[in-house]
Backbone as a chain_set.jsonl record, in Angstrom:
{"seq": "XXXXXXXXXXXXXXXXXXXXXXXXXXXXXXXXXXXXXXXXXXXXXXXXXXXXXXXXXXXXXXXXXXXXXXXXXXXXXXXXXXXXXXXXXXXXXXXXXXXXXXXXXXXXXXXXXXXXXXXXXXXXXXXXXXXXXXXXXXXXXXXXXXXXXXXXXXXXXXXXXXXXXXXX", "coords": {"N": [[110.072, 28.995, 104.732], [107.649, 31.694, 105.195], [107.048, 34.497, 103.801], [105.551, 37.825, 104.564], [103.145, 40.089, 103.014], [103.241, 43.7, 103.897], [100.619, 44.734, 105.794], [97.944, 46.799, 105.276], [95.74, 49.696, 105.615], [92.285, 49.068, 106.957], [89.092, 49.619, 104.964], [86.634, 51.19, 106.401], [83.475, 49.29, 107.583], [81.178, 50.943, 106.457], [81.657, 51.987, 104.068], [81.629, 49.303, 101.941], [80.708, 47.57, 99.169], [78.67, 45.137, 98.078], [77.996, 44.423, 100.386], [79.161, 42.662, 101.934], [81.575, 42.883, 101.219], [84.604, 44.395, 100.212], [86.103, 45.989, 97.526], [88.32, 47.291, 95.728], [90.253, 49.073, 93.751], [92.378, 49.582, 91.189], [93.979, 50.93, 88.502], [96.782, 50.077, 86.09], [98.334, 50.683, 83.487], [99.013, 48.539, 81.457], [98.149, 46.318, 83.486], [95.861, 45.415, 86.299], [95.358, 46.03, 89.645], [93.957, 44.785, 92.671], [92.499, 44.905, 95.517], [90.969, 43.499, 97.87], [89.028, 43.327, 100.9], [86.755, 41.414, 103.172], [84.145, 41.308, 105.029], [82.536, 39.448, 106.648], [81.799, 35.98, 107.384], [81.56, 34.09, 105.215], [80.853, 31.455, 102.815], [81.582, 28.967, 99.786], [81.959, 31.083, 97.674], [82.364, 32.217, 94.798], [85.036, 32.693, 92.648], [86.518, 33.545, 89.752], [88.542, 34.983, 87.068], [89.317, 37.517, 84.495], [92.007, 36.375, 82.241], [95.182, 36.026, 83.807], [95.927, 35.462, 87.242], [97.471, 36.968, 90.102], [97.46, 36.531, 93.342], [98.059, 37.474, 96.611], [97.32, 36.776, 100.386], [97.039, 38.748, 102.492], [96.018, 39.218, 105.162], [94.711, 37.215, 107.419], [92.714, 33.769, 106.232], [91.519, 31.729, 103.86], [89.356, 29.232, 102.863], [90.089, 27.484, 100.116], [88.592, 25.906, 97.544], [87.831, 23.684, 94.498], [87.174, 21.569, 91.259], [89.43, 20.908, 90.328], [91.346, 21.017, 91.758], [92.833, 19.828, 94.869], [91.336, 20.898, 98.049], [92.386, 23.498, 100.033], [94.026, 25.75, 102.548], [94.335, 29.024, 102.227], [96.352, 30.773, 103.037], [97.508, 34.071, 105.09], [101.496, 35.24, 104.205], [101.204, 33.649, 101.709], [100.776, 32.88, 98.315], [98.816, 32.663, 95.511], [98.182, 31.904, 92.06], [96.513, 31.65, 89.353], [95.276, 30.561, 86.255], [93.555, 32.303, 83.198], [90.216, 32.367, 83.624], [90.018, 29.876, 85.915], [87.995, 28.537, 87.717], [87.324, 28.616, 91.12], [86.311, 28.197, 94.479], [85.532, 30.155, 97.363], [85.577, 30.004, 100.687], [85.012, 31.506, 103.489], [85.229, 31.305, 106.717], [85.842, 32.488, 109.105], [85.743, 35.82, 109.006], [84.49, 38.83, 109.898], [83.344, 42.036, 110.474], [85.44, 42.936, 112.823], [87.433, 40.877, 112.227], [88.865, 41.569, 109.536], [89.323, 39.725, 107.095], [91.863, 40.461, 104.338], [92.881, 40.791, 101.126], [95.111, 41.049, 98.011], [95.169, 41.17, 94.61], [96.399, 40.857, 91.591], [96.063, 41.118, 88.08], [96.3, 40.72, 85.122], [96.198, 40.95, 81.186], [95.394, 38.133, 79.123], [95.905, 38.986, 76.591], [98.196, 40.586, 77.169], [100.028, 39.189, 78.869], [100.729, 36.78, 76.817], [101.739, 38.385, 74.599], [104.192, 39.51, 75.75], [105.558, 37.301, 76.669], [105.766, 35.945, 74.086], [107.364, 37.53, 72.686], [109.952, 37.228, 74.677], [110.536, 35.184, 73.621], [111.213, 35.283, 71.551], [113.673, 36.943, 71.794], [114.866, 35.032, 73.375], [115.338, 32.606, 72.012], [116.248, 29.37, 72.495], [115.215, 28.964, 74.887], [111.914, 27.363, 77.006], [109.553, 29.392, 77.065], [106.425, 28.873, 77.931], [103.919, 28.738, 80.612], [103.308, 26.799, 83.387], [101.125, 25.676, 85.178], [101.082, 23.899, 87.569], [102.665, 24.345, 90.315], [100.847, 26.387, 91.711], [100.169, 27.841, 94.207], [101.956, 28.73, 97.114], [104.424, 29.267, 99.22], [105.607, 32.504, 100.03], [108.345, 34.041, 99.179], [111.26, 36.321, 99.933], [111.06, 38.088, 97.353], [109.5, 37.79, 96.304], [107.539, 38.874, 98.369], [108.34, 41.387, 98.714], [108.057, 42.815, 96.253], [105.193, 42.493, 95.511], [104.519, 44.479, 97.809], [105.683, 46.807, 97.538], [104.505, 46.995, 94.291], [101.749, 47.313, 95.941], [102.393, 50.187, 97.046], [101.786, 52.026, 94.963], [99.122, 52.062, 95.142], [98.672, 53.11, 97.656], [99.505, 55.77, 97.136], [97.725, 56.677, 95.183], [95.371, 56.126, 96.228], [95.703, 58.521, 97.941], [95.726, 60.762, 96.076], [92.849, 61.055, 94.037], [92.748, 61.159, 91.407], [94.907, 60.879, 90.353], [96.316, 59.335, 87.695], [97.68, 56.06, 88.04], [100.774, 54.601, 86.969], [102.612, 51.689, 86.465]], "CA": [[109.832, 30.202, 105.498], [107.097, 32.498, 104.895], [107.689, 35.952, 103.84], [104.382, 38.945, 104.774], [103.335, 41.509, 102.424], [102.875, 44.841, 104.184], [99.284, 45.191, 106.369], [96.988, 47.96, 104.655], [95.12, 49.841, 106.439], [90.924, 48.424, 106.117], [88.055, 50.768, 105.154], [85.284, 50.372, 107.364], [82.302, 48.823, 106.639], [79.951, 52.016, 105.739], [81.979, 51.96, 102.395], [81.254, 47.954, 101.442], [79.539, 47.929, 97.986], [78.192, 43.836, 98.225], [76.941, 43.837, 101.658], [80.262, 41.764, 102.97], [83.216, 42.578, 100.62], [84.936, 46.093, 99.672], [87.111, 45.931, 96.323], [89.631, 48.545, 95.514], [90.163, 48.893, 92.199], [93.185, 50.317, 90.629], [94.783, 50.823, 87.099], [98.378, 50.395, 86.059], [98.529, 50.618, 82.394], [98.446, 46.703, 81.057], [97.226, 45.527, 84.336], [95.513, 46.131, 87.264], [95.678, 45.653, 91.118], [92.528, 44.712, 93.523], [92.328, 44.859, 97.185], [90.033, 42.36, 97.941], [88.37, 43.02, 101.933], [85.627, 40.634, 103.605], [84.067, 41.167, 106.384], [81.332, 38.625, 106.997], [81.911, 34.864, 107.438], [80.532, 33.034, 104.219], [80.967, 30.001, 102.27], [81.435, 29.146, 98.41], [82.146, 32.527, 96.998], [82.621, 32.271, 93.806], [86.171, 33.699, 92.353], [87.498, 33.734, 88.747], [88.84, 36.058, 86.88], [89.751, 37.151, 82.727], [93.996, 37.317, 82.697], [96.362, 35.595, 85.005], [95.428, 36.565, 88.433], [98.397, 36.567, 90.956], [96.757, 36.751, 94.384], [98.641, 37.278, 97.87], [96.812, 36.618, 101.102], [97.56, 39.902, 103.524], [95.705, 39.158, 106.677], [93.247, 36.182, 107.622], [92.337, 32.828, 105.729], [90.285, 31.131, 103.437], [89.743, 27.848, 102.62], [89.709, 27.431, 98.608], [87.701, 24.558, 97.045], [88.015, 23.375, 93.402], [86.767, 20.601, 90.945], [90.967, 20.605, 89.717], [92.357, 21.015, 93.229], [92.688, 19.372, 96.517], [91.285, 21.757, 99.186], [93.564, 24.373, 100.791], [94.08, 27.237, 103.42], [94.862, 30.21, 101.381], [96.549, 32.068, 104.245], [98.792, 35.333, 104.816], [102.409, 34.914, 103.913], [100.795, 32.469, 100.894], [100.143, 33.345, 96.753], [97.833, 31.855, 94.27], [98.366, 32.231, 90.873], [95.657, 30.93, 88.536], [95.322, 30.745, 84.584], [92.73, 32.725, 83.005], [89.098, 31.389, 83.659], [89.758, 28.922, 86.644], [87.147, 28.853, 89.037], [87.622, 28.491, 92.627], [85.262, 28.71, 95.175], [86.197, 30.027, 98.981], [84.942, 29.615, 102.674], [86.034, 32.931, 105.092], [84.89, 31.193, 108.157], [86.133, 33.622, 110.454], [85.682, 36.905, 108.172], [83.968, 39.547, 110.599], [84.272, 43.484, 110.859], [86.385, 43.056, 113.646], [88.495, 40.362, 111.606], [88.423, 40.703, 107.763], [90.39, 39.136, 105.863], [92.395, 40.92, 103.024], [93.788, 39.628, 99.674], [95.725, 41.746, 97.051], [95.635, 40.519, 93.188], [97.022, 41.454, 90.644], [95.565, 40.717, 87.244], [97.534, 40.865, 83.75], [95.175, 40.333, 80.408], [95.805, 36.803, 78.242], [96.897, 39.021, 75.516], [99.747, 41.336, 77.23], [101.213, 38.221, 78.875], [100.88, 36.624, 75.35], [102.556, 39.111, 73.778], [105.589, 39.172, 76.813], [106.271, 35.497, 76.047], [106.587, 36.171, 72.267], [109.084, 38.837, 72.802], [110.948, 36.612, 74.95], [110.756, 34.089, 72.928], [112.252, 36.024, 70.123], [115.029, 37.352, 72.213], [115.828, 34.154, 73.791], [114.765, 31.086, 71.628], [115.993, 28.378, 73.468], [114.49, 28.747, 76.088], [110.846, 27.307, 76.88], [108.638, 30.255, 77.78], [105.1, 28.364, 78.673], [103.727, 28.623, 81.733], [103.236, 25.826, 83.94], [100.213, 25.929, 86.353], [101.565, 22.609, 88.255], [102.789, 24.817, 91.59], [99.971, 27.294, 91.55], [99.889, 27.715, 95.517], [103.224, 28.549, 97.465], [105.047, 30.396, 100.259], [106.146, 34.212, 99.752], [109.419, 34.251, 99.429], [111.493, 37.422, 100.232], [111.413, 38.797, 96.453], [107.921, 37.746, 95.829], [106.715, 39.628, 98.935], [108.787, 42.875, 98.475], [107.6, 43.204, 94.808], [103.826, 42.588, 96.105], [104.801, 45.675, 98.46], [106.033, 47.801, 95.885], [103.084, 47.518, 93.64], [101.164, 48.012, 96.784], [102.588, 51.117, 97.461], [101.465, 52.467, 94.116], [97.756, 52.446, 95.46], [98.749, 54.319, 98.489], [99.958, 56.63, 96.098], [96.745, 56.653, 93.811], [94.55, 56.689, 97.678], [96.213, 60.263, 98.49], [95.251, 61.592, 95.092], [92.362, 59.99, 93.326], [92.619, 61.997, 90.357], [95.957, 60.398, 89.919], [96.178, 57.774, 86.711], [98.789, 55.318, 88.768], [101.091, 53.653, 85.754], [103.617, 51.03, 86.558]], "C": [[108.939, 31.136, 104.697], [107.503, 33.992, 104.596], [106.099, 36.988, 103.761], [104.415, 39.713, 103.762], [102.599, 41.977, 103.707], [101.541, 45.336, 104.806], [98.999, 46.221, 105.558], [96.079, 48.666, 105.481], [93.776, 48.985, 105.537], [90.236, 49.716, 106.29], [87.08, 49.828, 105.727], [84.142, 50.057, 106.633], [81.371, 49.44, 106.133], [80.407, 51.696, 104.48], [81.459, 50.207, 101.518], [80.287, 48.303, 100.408], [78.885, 46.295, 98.075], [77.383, 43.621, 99.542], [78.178, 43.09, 102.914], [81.21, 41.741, 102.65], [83.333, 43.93, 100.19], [85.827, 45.258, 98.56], [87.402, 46.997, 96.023], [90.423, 47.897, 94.342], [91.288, 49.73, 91.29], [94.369, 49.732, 89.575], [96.162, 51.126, 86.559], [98.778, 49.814, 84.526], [98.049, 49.031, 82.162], [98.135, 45.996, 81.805], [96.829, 46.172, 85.311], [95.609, 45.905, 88.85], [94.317, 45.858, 92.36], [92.715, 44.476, 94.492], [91.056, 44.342, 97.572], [89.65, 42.667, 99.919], [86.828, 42.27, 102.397], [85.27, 40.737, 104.847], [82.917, 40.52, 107.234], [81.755, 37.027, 106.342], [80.917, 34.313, 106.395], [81.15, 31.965, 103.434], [80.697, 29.888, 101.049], [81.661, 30.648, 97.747], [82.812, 32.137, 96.012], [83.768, 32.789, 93.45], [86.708, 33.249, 90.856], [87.16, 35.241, 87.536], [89.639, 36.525, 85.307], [90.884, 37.78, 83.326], [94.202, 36.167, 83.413], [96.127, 36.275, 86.461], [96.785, 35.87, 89.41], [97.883, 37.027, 92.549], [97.602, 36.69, 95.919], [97.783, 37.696, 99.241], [97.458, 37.846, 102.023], [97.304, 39.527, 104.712], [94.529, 38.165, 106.919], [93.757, 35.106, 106.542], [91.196, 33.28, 105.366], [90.607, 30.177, 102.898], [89.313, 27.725, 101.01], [89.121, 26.159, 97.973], [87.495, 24.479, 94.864], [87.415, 22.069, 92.299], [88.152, 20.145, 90.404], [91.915, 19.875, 90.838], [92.031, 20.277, 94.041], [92.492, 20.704, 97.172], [92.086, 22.202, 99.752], [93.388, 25.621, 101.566], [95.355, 27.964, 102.547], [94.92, 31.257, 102.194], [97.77, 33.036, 104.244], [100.087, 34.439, 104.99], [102.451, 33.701, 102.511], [100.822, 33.253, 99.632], [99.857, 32.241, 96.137], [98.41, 32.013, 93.511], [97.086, 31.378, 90.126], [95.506, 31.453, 86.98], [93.994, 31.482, 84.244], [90.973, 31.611, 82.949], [88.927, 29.594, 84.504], [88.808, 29.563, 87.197], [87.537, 28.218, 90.233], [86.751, 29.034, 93.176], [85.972, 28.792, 96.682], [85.449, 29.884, 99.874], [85.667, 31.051, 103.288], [85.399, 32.058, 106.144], [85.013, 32.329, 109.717], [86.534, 35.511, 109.941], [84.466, 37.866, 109.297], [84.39, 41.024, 110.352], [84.958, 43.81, 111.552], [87.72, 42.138, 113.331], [88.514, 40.055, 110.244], [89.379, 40.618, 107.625], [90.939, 39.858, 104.461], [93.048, 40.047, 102.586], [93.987, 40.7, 98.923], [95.532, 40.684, 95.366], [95.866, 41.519, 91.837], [96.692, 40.751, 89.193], [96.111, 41.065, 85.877], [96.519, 40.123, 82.612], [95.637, 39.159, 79.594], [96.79, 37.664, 77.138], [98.287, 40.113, 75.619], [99.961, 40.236, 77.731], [101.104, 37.319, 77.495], [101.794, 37.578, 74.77], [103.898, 39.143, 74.127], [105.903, 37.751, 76.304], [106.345, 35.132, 74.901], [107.603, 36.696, 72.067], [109.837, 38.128, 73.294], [111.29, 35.686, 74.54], [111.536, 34.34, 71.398], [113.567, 36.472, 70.764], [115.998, 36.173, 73.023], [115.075, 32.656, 73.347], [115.161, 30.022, 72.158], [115.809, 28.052, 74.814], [112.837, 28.097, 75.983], [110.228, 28.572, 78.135], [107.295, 30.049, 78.254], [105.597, 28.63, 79.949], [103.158, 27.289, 82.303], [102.806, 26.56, 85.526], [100.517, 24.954, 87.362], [101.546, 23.091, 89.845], [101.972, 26.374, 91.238], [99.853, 27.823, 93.358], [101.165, 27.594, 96.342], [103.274, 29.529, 98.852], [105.618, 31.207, 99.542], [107.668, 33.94, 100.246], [110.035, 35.93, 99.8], [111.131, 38.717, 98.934], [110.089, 38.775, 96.184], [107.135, 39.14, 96.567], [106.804, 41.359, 98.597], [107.885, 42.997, 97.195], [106.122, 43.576, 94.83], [103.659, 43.9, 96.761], [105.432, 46.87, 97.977], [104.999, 48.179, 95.006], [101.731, 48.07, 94.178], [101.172, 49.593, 97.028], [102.09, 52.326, 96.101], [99.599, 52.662, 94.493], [97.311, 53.333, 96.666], [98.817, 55.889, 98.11], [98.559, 57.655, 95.5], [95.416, 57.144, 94.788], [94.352, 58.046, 98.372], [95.325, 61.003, 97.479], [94.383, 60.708, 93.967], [92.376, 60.006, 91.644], [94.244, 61.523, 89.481], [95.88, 59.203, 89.077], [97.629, 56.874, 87.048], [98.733, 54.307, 87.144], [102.47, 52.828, 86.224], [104.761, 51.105, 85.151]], "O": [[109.328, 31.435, 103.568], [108.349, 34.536, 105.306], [105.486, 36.798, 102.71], [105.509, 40.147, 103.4], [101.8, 41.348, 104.401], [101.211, 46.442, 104.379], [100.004, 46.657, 104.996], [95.533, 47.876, 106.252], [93.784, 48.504, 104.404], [90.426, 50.594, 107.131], [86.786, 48.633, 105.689], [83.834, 50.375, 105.484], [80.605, 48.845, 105.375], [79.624, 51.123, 103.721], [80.909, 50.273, 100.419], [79.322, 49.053, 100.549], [77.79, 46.779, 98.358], [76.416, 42.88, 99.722], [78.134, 43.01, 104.141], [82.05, 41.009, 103.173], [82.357, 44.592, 99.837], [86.175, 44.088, 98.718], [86.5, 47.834, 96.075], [90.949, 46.811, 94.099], [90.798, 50.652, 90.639], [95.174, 48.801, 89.61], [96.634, 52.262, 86.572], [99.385, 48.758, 84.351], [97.024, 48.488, 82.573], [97.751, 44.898, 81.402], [97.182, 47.339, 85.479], [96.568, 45.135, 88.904], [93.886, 46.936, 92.769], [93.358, 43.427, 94.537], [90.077, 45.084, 97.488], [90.351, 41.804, 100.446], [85.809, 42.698, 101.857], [85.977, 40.31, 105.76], [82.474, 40.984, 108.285], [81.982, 36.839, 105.147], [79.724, 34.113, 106.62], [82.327, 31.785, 103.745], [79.689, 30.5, 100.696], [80.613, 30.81, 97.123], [83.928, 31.666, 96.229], [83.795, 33.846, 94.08], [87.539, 32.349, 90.976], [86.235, 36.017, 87.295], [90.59, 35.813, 84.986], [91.086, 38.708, 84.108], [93.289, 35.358, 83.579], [96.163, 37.488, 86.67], [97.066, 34.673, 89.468], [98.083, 38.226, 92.746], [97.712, 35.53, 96.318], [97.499, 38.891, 99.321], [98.666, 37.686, 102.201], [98.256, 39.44, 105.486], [93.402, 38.478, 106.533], [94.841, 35.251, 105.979], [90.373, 34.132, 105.699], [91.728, 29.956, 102.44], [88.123, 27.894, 100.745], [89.84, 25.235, 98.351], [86.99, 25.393, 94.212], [87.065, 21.249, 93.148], [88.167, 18.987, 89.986], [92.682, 18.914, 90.906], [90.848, 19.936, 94.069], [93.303, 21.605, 96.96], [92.857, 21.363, 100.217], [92.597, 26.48, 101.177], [96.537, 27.72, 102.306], [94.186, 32.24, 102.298], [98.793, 32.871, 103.578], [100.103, 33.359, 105.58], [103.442, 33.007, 102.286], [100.9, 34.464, 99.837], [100.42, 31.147, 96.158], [99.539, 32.37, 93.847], [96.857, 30.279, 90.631], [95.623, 32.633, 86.647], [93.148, 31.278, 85.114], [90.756, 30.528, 82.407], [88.273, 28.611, 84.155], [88.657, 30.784, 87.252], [88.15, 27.153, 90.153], [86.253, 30.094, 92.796], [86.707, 27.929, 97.162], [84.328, 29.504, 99.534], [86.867, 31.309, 103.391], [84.531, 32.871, 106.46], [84.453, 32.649, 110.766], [87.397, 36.222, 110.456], [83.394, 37.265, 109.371], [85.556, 41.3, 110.07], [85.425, 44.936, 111.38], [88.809, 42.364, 113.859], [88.323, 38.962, 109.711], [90.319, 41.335, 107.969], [90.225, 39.688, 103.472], [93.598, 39.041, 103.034], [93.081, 41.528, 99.013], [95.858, 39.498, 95.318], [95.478, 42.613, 91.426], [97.15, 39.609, 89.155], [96.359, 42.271, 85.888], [96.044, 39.012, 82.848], [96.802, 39.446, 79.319], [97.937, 37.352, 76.819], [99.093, 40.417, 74.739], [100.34, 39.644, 76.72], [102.279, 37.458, 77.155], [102.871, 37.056, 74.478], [104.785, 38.918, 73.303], [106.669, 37.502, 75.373], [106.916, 34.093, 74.571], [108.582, 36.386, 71.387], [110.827, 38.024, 72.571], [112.33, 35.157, 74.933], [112.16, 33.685, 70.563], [114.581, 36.297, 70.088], [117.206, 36.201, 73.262], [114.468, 31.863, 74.067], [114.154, 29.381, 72.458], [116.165, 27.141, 75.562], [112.345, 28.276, 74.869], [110.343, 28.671, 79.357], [106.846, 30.93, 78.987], [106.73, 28.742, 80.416], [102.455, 26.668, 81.504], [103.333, 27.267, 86.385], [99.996, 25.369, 88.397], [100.766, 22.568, 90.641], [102.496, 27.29, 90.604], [98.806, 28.47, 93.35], [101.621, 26.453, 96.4], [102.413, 30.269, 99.327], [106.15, 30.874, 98.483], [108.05, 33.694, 101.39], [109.152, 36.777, 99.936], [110.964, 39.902, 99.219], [109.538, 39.813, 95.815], [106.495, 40.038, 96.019], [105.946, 42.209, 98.359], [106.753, 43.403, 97.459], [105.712, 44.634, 94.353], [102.694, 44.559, 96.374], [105.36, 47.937, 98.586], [104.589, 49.332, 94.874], [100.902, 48.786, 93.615], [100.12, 50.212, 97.188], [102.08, 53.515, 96.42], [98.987, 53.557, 93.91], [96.281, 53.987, 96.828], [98.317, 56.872, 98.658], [98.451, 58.879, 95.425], [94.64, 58.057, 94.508], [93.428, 58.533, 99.024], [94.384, 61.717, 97.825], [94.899, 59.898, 93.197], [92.088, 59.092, 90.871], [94.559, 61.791, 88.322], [95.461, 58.142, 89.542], [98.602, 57.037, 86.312], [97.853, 53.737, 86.499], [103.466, 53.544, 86.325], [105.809, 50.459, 85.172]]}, "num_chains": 1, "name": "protein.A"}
């Protein structure tokens, strides 16, 4: 069972800085959080990213393409996750100003999660703390999505008042 993050509203297309994609850009101490809108049907788009990027599909598809992966629809109620410096290339097929497609990610640098998985590795040594990219591509569970919608709500926040330095 799928679980939704939270619709957003979209800014219209006067604001678009690329020509076919808006990005929303906001800082939360050791990481940050991007609102990803498209609103023009294109093909191959390039996507990687320095950090851990945790990515949840809001509204629309895209089809993701890889030289690692098997091909996939990367659609709402869905999350990515990818290791620092994959590449992935997408497809919007049906990306229009009357239907863009949003994506949320959330980006964390190599060396604060490095540092998190030392600490826990000091406070709980037998455990294994690696990460394992294996299931990179899943359904939103209930805790996933809320949490996604939570950190969301910190850019609503940050949207009201821009002047505001939003810190998780």
């Amino acid at each position: 069972m799928k679980h939704y993050i939270d619709l957003l509203s979209i800014l219209t297309p006067k604001h678009l800085r690329q020509g076919f994609e808006n990005r929303m850009q906001f800082q939360c101490g050791d990481f940050e959080i991007n609102i990803f809108e498209t609103f023009q049907s294109s093909t191959k788009v390039q996507i990687q990213y320095e950090g851990l990027s945790i990515s949840a599909m809001i509204r629309g598809h895209k089809i993701v393409h890889s030289a690692l992966l098997q091909d996939f629809t990367f659609e709402a109620g869905t999350t990515l996750i990818l290791p620092e410096g994959q590449t992935i290339f997408a497809d919007f097929p049906e990306a229009s100003i009357h239907n863009p497609i949003q994506c949320a990610t959330i980006l964390i640098p190599n060396d604060k999660l490095n540092q998190q998985l030392q600490s826990l590795q000091l406070f709980y040594p037998n455990k294994d703390w690696s990460l394992d990219y294996t299931h990179f591509h899943f359904n939103n569970n209930s805790d996933l999505a809320r949490a996604f919608n939570e950190l969301l709500q910190l850019t609503k926040v940050s949207e009201q008042n821009p002047t505001l330095n939003i810190c998780c």
